[in-house]
N, C-alpha and C positions, 0 to 999 in steps of 0.2 A: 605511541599513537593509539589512542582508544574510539573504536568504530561502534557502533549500531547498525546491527543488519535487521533490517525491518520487515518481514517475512510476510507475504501471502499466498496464496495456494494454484490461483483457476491460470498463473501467469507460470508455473513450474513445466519445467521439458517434461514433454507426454503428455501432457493434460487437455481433452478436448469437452468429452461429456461432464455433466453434473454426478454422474455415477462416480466419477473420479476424485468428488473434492467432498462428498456427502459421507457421514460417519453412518450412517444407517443402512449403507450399502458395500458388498463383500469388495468390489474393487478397490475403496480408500484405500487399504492397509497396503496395497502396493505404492499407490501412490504417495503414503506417506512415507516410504523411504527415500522415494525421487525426490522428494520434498527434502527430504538431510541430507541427501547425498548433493542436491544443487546448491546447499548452504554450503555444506562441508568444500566445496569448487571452490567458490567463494572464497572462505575465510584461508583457504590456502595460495589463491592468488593475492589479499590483501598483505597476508603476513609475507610472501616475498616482496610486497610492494615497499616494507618498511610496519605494518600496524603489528601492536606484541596487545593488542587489547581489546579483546570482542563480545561486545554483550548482541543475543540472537532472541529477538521480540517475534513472536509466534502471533500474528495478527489474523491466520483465516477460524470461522466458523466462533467455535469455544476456546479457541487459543488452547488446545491441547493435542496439536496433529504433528509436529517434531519429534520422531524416535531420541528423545535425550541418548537412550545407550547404545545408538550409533552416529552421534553429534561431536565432531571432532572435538575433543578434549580442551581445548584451548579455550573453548567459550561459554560463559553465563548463561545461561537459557530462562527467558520472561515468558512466564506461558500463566493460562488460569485466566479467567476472566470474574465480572468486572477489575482492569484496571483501570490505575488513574490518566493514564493517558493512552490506552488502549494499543493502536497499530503501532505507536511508538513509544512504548512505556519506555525508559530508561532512556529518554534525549535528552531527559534533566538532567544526567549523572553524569557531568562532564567529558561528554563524546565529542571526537573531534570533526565528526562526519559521519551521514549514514547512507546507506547502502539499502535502496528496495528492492527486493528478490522477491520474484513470480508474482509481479503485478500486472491487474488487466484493465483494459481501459472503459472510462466514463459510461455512462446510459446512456442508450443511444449513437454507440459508436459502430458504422458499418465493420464488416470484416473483422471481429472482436470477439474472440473466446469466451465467453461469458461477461458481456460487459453487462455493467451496472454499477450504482454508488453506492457503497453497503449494505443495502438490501434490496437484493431483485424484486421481492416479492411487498416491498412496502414503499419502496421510493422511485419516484420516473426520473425529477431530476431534480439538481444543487446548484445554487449559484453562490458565488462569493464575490461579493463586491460587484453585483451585478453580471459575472463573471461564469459561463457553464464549470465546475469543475467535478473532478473524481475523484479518486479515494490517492490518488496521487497529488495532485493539488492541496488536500487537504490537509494530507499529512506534513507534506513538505512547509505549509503555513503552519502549523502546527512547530515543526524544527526549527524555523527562523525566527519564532520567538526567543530561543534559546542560544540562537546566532549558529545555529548549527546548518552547512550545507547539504544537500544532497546530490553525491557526484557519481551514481549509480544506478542505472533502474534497469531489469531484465523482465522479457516476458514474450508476446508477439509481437506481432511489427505495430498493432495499433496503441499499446502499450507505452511502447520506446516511441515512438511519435508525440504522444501526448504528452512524457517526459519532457522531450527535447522541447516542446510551446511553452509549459511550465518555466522551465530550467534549460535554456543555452546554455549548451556546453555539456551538459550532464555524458556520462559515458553512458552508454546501452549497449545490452546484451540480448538479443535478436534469434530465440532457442524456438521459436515455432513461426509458421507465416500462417493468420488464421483465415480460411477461407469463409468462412461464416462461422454462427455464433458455436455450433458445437462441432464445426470441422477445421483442422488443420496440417501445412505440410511439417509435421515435427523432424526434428535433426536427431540425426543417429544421436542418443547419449552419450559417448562418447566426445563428438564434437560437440554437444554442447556443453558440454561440460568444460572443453578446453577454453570454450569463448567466455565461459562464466570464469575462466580462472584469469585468462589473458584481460579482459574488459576490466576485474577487479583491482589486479595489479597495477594497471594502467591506470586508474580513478586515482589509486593509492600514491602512486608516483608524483601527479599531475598535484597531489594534494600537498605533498612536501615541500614542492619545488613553490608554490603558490602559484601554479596555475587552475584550480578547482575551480568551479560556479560560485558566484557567492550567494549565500543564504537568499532563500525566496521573498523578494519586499513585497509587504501586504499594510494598503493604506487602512490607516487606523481613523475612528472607531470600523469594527469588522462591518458590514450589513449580510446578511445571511438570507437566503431563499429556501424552502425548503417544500418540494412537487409532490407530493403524494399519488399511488395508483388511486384510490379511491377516497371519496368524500368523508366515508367515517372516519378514515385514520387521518383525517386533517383533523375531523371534528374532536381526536383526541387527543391529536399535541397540539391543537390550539390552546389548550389548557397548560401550556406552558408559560411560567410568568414571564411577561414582557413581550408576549409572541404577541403578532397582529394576525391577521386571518386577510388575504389577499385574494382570495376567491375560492372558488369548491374546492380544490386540492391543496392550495399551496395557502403555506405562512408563511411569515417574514419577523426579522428580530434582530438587535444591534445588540454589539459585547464590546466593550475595552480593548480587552485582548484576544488572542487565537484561542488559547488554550478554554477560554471562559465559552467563547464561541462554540469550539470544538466537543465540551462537557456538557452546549446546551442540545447541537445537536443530538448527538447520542441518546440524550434524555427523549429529545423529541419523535425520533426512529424507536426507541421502547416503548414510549406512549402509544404510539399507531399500530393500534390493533384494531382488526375487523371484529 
């Protein structure tokens, strides 16, 4: 059984300030071992679940905040960016399911550890299909192009909620309660780590047996929204072909597919600069 564990940062046990998930400041480098050590929970609850096959996609900042040589030995490590499918690089390599670890939830979610949709400082919000979503939603539309589920997601409680809207059924793993955006009650590490092992194992079980979620349905052609904080950065991805201009902040633009969708985003959040 070959997994994707689909890694973000602001959603890992301990994590409350931006000091924490920022490379330009002395506290990351702790937190980037909390970050492998919450994978490494993970991929040791998955493989007693039955998976012998783990590829581990480094989706926060530059995609290079995973200590590789203290990343349990069992697994691939996707890091480096631009890739081609970014938070989920490697759901096209015949994964059987994937696994979000230290995910936070949408813009504008109360009680939320750093919430925002990949870029706090450039985007208010995303619709899909008419639809508010996060970087959870998006991803997971992103996976069910490929028919891949997602029967995993860890982080706070606003997190694992917004999972559970998405994806019924999804298992959650519930490693901090956030009291606002840069406070929260974290679990000794220890136990979270055990809920990270026990929650994985359990996804993994529930996958064999075929009782998983099934892959995220997303009606086709996609319609995309896309909120900008400010007027300019609209006025720069509106220069996106095919994009329409919906008012001061926000465009709008239709794709085929996710994936086509999902590559025009990205472009469009790189255009929006002040």
């Amino acid at each position: 059984m070959k997994l994707l564990i689909a890694t973000d940062m602001e959603g890992i046990s301990g994590v409350v300030f931006g000091e924490h998930v920022d490379p330009a400041h002395p506290e990351y480098q702790r937190f980037r071992r909390l970050l492998t050590e919450d994978i490494n929970a993970v991929i040791a609850g998955a493989a007693a679940g039955g998976a012998d096959e783990f590829l581990v996609t480094d989706g926060h900042w530059n995609s290079t905040n995973i200590l590789i040589e203290a990343l349990d030995p069992r697994a691939v490590l996707n890091c480096g960016t631009p890739s081609p499918l970014s938070m989920v690089d490697g759901v096209d390599q015949g994964v059987d399911a994937a696994l979000f670890i230290g995910y936070h939830a949408r813009a504008g979610t109360a009680f939320a550890i750093h919430d925002h949709t990949w870029s706090g400082v450039r985007v208010l919000d995303v619709r899909l299909n008419d639809r508010l979503v996060g970087e959870f939603g998006l991803n997971a539309a992103v996976c069910s192009q490929f028919n891949v589920p997602v029967i995993m997601v860890s982080g706070d409680q606003a997190a694992c909620a917004e999972g559970r809207e998405w994806v019924p059924g999804v298992e959650t793993a519930q490693v901090k309660t956030a009291l606002g955006r840069y406070s929260a009650a974290c679990l000794p590490l220890e136990q979270a780590r055990a809920i990270l092992r026990e929650t994985a194992e359990r996804a993994v079980r529930k996958l064999a047996a075929g009782q998983a979620p099934a892959p995220l349905a997303v009606a086709h052609p996609i319609r995309m929204q896309v909120a900008f904080h400010y007027t300019i950065m609209a006025d720069s991805a509106a220069l996106l072909p095919g994009a329409t201009r919906l008012d001061g902040r926000t465009i709008a633009y239709e794709s085929a597919d996710m994936v086509s969708a999902y590559r025009s985003f990205r472009a469009a959040v790189s255009l929006a600069k002040v």
